[in-house]
mmJSON file of the N, C-alpha and C atoms, coordinates in Angstrom:
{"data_MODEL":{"atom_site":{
"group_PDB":["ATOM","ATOM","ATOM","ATOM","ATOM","ATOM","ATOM","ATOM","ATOM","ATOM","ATOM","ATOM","ATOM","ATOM","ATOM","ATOM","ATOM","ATOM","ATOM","ATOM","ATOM","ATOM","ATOM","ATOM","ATOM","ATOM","ATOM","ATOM","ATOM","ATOM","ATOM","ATOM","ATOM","ATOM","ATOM","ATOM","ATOM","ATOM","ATOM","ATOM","ATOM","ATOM","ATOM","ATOM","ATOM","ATOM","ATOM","ATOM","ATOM","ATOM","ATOM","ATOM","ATOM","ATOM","ATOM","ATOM","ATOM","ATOM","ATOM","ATOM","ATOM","ATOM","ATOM","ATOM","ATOM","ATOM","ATOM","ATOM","ATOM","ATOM","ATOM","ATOM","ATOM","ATOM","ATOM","ATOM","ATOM","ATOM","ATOM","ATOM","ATOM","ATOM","ATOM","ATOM","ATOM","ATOM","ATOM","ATOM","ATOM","ATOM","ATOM","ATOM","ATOM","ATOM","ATOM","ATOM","ATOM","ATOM","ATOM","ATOM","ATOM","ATOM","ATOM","ATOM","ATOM","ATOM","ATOM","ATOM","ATOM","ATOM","ATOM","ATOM","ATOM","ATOM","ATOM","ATOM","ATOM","ATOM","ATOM","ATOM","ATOM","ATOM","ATOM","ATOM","ATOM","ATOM","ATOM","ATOM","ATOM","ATOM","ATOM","ATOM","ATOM","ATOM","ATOM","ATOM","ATOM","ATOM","ATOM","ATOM","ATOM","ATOM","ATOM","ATOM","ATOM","ATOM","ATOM","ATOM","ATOM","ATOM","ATOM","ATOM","ATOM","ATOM","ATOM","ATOM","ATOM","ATOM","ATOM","ATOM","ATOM","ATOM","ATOM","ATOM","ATOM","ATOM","ATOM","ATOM","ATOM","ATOM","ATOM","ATOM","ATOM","ATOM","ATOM","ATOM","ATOM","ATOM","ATOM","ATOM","ATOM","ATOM","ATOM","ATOM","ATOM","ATOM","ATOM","ATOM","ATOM","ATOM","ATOM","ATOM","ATOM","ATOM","ATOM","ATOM","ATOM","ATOM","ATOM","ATOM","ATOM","ATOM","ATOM","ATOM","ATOM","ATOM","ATOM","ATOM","ATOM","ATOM","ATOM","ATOM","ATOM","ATOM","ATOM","ATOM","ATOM","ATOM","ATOM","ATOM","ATOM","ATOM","ATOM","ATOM","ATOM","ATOM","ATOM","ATOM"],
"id":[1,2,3,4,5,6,7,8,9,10,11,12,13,14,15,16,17,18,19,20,21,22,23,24,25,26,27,28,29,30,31,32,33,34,35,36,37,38,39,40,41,42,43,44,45,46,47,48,49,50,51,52,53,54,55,56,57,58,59,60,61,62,63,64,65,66,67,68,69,70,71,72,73,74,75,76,77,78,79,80,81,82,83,84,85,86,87,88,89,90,91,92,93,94,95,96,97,98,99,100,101,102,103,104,105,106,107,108,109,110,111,112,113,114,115,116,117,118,119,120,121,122,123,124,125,126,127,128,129,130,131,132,133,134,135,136,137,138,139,140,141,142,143,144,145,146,147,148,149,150,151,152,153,154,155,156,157,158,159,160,161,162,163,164,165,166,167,168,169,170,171,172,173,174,175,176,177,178,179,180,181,182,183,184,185,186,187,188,189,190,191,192,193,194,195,196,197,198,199,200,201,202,203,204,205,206,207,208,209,210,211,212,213,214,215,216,217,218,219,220,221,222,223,224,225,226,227,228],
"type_symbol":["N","C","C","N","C","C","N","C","C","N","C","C","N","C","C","N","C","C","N","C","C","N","C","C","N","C","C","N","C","C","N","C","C","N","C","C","N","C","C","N","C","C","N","C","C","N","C","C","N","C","C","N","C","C","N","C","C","N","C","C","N","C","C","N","C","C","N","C","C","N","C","C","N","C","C","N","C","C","N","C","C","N","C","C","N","C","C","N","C","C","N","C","C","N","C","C","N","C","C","N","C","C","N","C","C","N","C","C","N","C","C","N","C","C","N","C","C","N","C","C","N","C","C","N","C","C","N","C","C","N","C","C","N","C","C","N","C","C","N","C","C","N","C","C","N","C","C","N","C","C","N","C","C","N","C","C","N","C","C","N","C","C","N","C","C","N","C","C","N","C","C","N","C","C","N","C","C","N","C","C","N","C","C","N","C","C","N","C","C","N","C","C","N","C","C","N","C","C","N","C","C","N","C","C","N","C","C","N","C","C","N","C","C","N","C","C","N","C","C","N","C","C","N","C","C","N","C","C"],
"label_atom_id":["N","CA","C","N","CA","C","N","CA","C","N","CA","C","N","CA","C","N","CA","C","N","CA","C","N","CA","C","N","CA","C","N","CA","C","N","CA","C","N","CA","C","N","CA","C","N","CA","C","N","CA","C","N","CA","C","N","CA","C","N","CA","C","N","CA","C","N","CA","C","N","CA","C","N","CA","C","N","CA","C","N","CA","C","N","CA","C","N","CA","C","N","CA","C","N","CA","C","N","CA","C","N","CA","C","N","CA","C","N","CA","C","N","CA","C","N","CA","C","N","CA","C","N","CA","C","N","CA","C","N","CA","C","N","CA","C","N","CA","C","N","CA","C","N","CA","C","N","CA","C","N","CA","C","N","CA","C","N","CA","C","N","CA","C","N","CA","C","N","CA","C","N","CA","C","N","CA","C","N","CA","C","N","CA","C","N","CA","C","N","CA","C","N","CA","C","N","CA","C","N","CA","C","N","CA","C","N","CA","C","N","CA","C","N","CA","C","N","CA","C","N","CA","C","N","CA","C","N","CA","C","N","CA","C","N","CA","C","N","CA","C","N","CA","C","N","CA","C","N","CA","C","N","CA","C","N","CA","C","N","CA","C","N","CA","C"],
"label_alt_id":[null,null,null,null,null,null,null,null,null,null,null,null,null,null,null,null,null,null,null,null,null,null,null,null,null,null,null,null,null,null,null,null,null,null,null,null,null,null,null,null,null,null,null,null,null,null,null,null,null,null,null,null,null,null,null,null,null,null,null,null,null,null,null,null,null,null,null,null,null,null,null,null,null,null,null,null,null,null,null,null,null,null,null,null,null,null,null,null,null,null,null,null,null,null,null,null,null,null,null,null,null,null,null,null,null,null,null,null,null,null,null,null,null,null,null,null,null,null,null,null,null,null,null,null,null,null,null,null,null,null,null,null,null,null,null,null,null,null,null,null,null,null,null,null,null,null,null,null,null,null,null,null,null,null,null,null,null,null,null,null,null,null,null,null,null,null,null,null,null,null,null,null,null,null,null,null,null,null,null,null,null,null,null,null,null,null,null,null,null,null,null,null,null,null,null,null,null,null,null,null,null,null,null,null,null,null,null,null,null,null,null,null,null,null,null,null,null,null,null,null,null,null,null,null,null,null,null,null],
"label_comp_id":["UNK","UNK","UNK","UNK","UNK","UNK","UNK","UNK","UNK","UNK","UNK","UNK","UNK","UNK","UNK","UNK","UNK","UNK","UNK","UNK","UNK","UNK","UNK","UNK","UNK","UNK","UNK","UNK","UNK","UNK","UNK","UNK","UNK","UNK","UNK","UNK","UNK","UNK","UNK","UNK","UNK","UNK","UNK","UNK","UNK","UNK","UNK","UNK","UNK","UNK","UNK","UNK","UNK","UNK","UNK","UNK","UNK","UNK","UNK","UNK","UNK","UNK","UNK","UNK","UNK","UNK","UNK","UNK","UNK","UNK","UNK","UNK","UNK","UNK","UNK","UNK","UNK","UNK","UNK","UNK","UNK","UNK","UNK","UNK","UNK","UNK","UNK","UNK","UNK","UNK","UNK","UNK","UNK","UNK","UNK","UNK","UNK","UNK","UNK","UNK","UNK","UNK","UNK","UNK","UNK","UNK","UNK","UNK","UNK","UNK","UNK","UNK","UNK","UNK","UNK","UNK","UNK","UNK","UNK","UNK","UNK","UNK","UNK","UNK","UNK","UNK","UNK","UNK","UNK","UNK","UNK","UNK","UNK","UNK","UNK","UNK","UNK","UNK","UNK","UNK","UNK","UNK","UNK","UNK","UNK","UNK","UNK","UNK","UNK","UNK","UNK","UNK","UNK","UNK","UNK","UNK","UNK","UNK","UNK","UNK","UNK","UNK","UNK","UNK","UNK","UNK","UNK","UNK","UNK","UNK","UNK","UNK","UNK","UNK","UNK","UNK","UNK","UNK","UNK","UNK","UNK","UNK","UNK","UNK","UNK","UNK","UNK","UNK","UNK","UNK","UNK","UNK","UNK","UNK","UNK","UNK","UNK","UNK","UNK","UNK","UNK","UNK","UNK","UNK","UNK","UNK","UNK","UNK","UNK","UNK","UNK","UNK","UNK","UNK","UNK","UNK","UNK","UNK","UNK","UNK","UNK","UNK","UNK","UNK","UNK","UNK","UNK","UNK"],
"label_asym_id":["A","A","A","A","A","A","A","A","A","A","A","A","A","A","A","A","A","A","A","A","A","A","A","A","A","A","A","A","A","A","A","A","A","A","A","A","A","A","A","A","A","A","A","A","A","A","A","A","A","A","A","A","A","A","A","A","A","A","A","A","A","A","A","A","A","A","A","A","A","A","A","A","A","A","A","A","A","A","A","A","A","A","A","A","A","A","A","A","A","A","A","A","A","A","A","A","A","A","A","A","A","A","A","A","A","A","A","A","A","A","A","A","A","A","A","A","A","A","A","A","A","A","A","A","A","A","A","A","A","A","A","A","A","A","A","A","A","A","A","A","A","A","A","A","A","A","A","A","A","A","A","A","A","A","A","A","A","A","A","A","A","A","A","A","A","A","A","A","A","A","A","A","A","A","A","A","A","A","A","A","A","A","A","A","A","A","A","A","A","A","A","A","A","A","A","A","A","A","A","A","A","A","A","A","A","A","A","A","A","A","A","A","A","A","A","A","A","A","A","A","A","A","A","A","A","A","A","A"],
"label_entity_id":["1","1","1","1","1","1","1","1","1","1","1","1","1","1","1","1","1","1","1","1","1","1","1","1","1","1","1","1","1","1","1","1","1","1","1","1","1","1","1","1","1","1","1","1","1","1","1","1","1","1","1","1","1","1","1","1","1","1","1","1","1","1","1","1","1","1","1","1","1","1","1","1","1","1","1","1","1","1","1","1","1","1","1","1","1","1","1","1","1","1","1","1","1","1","1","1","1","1","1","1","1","1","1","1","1","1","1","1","1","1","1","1","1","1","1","1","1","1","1","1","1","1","1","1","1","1","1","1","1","1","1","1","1","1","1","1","1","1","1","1","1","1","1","1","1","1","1","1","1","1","1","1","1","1","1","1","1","1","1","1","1","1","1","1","1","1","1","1","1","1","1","1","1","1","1","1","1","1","1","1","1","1","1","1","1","1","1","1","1","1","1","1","1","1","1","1","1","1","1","1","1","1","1","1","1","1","1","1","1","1","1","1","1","1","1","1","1","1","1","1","1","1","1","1","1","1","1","1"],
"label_seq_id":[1,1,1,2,2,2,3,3,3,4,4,4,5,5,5,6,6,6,7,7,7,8,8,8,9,9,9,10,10,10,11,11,11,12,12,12,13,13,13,14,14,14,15,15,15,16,16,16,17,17,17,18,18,18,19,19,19,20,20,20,21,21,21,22,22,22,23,23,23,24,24,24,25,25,25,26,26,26,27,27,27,28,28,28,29,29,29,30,30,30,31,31,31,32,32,32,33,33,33,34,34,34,35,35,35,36,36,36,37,37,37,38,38,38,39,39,39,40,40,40,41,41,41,42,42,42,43,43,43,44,44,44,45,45,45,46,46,46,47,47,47,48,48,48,49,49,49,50,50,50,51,51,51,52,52,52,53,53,53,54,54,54,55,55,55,56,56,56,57,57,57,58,58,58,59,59,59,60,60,60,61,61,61,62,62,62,63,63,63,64,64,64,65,65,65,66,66,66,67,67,67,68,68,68,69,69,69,70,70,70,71,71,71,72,72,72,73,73,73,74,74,74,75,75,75,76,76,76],
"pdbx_PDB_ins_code":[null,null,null,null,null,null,null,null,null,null,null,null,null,null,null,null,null,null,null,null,null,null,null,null,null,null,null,null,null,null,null,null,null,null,null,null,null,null,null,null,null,null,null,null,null,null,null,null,null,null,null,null,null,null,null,null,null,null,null,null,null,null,null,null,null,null,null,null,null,null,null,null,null,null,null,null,null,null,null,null,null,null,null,null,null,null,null,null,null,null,null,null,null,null,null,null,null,null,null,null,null,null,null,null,null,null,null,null,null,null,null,null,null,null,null,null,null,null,null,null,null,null,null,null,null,null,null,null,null,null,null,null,null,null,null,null,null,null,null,null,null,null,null,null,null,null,null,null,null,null,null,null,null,null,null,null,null,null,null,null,null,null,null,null,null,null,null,null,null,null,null,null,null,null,null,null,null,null,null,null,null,null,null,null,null,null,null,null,null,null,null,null,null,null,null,null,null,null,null,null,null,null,null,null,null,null,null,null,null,null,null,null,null,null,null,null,null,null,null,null,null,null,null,null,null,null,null,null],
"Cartn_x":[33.914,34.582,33.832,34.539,33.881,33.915,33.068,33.449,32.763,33.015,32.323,32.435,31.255,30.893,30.58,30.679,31.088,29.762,28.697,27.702,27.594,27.311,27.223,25.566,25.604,24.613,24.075,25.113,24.487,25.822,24.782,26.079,26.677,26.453,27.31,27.257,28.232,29.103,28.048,27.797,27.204,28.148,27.923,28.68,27.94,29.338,28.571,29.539,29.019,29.746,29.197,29.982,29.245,30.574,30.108,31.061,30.431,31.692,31.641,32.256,31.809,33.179,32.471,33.545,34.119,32.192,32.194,31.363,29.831,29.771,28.289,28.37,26.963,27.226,26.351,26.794,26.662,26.476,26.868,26.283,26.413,25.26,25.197,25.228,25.442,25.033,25.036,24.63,24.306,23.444,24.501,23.952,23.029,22.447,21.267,19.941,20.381,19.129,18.031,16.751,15.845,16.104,17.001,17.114,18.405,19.598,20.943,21.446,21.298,21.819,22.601,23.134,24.19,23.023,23.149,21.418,22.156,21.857,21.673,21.453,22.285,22.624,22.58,23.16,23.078,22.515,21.748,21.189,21.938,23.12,23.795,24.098,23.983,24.087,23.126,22.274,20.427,21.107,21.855,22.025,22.608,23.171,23.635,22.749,22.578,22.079,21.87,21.343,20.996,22.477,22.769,24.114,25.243,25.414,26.546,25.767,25.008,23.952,24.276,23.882,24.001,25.518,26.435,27.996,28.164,27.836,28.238,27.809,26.476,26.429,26.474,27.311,28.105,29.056,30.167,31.266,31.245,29.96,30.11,29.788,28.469,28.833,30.268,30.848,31.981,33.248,32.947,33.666,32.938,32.107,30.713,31.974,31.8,32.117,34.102,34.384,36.234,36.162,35.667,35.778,35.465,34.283,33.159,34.564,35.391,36.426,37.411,37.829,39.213,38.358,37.075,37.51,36.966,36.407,36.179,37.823,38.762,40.029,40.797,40.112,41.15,40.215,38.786,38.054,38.307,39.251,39.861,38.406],
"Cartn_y":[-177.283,-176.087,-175.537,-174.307,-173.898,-172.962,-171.953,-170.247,-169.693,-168.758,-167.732,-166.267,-165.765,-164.418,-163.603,-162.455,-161.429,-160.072,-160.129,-159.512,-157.665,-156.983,-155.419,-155.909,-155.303,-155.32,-156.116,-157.674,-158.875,-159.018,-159.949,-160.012,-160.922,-162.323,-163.445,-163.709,-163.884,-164.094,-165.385,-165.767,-166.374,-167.906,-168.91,-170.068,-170.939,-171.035,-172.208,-173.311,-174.61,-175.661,-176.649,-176.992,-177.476,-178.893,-179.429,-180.858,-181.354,-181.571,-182.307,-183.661,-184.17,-185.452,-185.39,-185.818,-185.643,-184.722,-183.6,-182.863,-183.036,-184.056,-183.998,-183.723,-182.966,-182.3,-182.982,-183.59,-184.288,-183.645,-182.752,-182.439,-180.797,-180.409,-178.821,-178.478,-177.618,-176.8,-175.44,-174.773,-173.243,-172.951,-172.153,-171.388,-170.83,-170.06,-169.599,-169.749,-171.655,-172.116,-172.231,-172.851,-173.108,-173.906,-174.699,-175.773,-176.323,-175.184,-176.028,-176.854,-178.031,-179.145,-179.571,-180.769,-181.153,-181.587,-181.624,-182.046,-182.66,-183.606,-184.932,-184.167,-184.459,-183.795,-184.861,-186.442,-186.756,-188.668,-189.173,-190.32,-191.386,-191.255,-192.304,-192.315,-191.485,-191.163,-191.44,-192.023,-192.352,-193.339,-194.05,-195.936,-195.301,-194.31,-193.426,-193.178,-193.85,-193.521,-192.633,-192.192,-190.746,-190.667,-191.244,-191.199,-190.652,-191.081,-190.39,-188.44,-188.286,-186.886,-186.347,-186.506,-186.293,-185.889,-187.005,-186.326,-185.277,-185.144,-184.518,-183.296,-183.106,-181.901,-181.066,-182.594,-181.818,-181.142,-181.774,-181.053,-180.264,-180.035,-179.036,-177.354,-178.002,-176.91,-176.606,-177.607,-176.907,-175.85,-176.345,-175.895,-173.965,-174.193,-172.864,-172.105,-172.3,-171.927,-171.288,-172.429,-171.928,-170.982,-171.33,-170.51,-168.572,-168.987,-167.62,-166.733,-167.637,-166.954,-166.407,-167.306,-166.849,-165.479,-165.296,-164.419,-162.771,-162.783,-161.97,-161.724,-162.36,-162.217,-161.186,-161.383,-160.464,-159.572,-159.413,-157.931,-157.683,-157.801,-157.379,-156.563],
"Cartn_z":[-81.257,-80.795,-79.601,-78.965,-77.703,-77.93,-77.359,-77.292,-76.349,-75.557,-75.01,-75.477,-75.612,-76.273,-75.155,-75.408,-74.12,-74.884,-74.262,-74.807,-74.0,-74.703,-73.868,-73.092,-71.865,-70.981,-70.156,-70.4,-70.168,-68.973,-68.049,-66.502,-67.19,-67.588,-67.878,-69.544,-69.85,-71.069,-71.908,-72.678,-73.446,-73.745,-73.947,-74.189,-74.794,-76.147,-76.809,-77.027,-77.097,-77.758,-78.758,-79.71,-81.249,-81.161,-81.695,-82.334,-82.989,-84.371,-85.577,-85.528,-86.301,-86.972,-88.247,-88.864,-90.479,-91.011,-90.891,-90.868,-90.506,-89.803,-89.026,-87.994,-87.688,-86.765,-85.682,-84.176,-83.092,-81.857,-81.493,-80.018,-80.057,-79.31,-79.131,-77.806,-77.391,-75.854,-76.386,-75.659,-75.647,-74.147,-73.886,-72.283,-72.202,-73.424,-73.278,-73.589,-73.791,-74.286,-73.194,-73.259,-72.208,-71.594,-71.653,-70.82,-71.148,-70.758,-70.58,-70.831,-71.279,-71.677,-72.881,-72.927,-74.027,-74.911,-76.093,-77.045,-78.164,-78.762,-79.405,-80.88,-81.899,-83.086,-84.115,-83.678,-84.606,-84.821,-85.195,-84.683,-84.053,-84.367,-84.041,-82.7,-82.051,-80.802,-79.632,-80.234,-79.693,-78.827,-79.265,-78.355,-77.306,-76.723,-75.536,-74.294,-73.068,-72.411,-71.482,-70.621,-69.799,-69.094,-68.647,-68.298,-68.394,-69.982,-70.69,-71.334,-71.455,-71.736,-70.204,-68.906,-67.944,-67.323,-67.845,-67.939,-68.9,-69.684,-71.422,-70.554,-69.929,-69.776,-68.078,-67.129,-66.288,-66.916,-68.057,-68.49,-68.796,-69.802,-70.119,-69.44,-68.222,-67.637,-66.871,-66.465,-66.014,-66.982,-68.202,-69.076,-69.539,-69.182,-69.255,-68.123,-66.729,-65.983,-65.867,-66.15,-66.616,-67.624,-68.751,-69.816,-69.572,-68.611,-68.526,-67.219,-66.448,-65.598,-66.372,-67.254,-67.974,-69.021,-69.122,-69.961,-69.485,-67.985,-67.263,-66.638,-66.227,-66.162,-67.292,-68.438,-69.597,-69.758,-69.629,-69.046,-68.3,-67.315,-65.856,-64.936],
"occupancy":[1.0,1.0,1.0,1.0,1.0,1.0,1.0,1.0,1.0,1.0,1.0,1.0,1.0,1.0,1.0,1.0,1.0,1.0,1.0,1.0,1.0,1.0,1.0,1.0,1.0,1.0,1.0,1.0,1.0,1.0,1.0,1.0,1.0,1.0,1.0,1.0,1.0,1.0,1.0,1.0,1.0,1.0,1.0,1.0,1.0,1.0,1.0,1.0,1.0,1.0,1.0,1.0,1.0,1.0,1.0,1.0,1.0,1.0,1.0,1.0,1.0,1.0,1.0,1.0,1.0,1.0,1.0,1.0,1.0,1.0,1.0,1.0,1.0,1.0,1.0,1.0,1.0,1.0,1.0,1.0,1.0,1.0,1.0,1.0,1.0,1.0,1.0,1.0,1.0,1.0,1.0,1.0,1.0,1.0,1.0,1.0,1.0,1.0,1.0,1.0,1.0,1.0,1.0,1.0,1.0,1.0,1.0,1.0,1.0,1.0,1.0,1.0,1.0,1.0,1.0,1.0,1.0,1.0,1.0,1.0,1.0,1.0,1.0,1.0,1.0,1.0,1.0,1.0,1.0,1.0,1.0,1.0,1.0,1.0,1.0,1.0,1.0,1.0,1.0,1.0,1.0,1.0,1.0,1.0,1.0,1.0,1.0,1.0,1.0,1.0,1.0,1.0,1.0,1.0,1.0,1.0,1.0,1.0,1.0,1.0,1.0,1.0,1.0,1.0,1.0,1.0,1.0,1.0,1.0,1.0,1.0,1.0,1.0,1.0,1.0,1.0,1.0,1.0,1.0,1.0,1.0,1.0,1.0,1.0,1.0,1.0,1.0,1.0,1.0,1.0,1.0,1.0,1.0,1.0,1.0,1.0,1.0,1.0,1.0,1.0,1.0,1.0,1.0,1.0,1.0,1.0,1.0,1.0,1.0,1.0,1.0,1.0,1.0,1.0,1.0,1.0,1.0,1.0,1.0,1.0,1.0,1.0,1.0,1.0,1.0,1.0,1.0,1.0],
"B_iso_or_equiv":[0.0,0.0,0.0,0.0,0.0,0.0,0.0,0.0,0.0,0.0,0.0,0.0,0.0,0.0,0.0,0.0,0.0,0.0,0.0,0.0,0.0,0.0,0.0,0.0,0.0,0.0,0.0,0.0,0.0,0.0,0.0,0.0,0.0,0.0,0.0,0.0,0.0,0.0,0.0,0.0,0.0,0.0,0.0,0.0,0.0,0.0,0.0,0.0,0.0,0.0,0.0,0.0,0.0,0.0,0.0,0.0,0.0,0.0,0.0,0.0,0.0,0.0,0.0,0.0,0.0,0.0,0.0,0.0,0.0,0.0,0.0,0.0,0.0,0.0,0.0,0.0,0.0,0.0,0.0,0.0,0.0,0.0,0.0,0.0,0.0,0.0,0.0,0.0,0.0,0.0,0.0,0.0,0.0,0.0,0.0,0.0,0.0,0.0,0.0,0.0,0.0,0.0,0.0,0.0,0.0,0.0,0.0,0.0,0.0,0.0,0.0,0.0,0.0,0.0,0.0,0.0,0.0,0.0,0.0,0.0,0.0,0.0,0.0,0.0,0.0,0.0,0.0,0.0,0.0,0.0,0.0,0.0,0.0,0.0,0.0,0.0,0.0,0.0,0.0,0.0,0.0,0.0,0.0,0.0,0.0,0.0,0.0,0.0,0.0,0.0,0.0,0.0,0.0,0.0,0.0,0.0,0.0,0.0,0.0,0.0,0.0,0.0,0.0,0.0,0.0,0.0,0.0,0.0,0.0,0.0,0.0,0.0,0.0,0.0,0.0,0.0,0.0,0.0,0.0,0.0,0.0,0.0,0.0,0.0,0.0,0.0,0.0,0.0,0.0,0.0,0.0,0.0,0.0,0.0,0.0,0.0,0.0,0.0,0.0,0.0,0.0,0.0,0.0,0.0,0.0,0.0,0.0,0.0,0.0,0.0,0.0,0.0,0.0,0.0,0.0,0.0,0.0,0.0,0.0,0.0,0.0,0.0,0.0,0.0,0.0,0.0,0.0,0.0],
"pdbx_formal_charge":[null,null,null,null,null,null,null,null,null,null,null,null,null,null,null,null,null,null,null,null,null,null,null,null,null,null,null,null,null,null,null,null,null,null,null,null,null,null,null,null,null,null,null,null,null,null,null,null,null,null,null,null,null,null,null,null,null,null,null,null,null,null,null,null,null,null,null,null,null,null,null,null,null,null,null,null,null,null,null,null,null,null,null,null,null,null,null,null,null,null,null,null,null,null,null,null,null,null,null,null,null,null,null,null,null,null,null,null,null,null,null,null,null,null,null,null,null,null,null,null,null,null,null,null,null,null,null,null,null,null,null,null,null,null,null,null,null,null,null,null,null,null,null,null,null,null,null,null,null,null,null,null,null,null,null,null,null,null,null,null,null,null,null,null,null,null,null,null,null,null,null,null,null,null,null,null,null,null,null,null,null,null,null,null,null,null,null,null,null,null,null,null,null,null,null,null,null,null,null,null,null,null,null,null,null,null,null,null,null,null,null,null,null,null,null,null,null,null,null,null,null,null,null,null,null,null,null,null],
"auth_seq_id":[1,1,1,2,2,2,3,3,3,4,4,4,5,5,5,6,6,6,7,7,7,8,8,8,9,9,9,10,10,10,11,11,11,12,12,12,13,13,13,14,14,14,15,15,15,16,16,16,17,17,17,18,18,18,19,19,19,20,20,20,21,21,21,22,22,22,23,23,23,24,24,24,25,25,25,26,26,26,27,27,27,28,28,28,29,29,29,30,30,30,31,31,31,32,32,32,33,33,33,34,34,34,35,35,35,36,36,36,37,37,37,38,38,38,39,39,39,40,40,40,41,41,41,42,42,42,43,43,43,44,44,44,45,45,45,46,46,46,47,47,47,48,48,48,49,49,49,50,50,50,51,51,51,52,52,52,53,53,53,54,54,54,55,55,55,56,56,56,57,57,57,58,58,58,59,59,59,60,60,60,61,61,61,62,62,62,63,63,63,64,64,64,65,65,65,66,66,66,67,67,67,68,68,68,69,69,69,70,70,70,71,71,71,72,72,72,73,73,73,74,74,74,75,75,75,76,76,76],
"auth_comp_id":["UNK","UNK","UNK","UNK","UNK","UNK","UNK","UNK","UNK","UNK","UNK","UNK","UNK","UNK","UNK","UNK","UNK","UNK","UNK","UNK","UNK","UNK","UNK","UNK","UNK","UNK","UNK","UNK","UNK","UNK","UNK","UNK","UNK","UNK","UNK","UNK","UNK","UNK","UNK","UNK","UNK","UNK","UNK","UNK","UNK","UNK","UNK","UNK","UNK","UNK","UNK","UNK","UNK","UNK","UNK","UNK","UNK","UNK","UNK","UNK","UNK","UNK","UNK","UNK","UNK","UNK","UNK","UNK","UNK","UNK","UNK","UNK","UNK","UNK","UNK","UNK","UNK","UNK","UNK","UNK","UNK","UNK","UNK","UNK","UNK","UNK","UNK","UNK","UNK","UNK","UNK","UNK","UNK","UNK","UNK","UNK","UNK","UNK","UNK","UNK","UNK","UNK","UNK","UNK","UNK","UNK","UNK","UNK","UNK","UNK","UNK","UNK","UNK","UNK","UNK","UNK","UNK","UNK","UNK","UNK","UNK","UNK","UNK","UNK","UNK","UNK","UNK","UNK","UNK","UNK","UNK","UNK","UNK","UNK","UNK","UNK","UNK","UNK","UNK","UNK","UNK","UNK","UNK","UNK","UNK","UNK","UNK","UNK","UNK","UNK","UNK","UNK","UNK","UNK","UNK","UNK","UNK","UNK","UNK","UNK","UNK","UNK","UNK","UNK","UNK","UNK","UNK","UNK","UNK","UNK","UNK","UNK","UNK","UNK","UNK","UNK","UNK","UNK","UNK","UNK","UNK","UNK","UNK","UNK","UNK","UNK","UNK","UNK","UNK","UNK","UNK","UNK","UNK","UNK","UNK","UNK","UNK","UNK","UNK","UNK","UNK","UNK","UNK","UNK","UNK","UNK","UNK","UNK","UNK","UNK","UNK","UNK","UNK","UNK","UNK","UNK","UNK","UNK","UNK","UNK","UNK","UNK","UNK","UNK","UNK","UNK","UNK","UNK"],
"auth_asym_id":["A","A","A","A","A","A","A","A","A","A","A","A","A","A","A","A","A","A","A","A","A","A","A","A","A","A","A","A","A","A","A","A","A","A","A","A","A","A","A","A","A","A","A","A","A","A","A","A","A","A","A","A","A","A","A","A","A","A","A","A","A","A","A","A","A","A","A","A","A","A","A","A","A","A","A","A","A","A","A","A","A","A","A","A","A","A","A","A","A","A","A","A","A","A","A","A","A","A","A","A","A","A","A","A","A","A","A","A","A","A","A","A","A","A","A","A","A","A","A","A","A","A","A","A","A","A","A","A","A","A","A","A","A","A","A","A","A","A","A","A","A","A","A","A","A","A","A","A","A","A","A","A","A","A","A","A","A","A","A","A","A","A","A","A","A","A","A","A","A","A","A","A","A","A","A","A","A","A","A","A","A","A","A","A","A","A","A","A","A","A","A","A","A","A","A","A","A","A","A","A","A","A","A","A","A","A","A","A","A","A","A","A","A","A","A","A","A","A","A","A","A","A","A","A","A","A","A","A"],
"auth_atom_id":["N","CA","C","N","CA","C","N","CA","C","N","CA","C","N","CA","C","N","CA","C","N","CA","C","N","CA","C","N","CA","C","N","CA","C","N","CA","C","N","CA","C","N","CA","C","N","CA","C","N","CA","C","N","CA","C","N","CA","C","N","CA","C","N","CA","C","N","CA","C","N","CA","C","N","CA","C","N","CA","C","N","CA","C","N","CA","C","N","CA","C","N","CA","C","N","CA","C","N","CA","C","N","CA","C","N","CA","C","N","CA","C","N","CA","C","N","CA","C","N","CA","C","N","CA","C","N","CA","C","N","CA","C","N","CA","C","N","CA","C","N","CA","C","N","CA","C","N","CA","C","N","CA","C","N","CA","C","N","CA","C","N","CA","C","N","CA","C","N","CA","C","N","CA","C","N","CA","C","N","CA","C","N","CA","C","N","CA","C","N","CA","C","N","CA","C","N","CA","C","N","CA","C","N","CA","C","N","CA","C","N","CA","C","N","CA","C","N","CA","C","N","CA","C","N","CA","C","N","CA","C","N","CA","C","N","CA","C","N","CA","C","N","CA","C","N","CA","C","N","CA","C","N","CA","C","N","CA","C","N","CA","C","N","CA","C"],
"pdbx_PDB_model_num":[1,1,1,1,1,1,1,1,1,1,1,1,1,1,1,1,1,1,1,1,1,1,1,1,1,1,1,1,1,1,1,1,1,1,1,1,1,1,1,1,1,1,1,1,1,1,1,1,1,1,1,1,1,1,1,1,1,1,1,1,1,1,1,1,1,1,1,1,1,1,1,1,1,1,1,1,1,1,1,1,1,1,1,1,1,1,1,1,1,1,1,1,1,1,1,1,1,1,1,1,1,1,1,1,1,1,1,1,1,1,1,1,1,1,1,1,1,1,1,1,1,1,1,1,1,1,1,1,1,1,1,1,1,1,1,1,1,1,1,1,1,1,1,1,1,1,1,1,1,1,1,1,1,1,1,1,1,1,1,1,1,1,1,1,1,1,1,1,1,1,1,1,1,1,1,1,1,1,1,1,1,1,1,1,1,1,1,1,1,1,1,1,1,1,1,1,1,1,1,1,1,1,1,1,1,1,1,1,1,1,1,1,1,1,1,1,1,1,1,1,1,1,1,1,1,1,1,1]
}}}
């Protein structure tokens, strides 16, 4: 799932993204971690090289970024 949270005092909106399959849990991001990135949840995912981590977490910043517009749009 994805979400952005809309915090009092804070300029930019908070964003997170979590994914499951059949309830394990596999990849995290969070915007306000130390170091941005898509992060490795579940072992099976190890045989994955920098590559695909390196896409995972262009997308996801771009998805940071749409998300964080559309919802400054309905805070007008």
């Amino acid at each position: 799932f994805r979400t952005v949270i809309s915090r009092p005092g804070s300029a930019e909106p908070r964003y997170l993204e979590v994914g499951y399959v059949d309830d394990a849990h596999f990849v995290r991001f969070d915007s306000d971690g130390a170091s941005p990135r898509a992060e490795l949840r579940a072992p099976w995912l190890e045989q994955e090289g920098p590559e695909f981590w390196d896409w995972k977490t262009q997308n996801t910043r771009t998805c940071t970024h749409i998300l964080r517009g559309r919802l400054n749009e309905v805070r007008g």
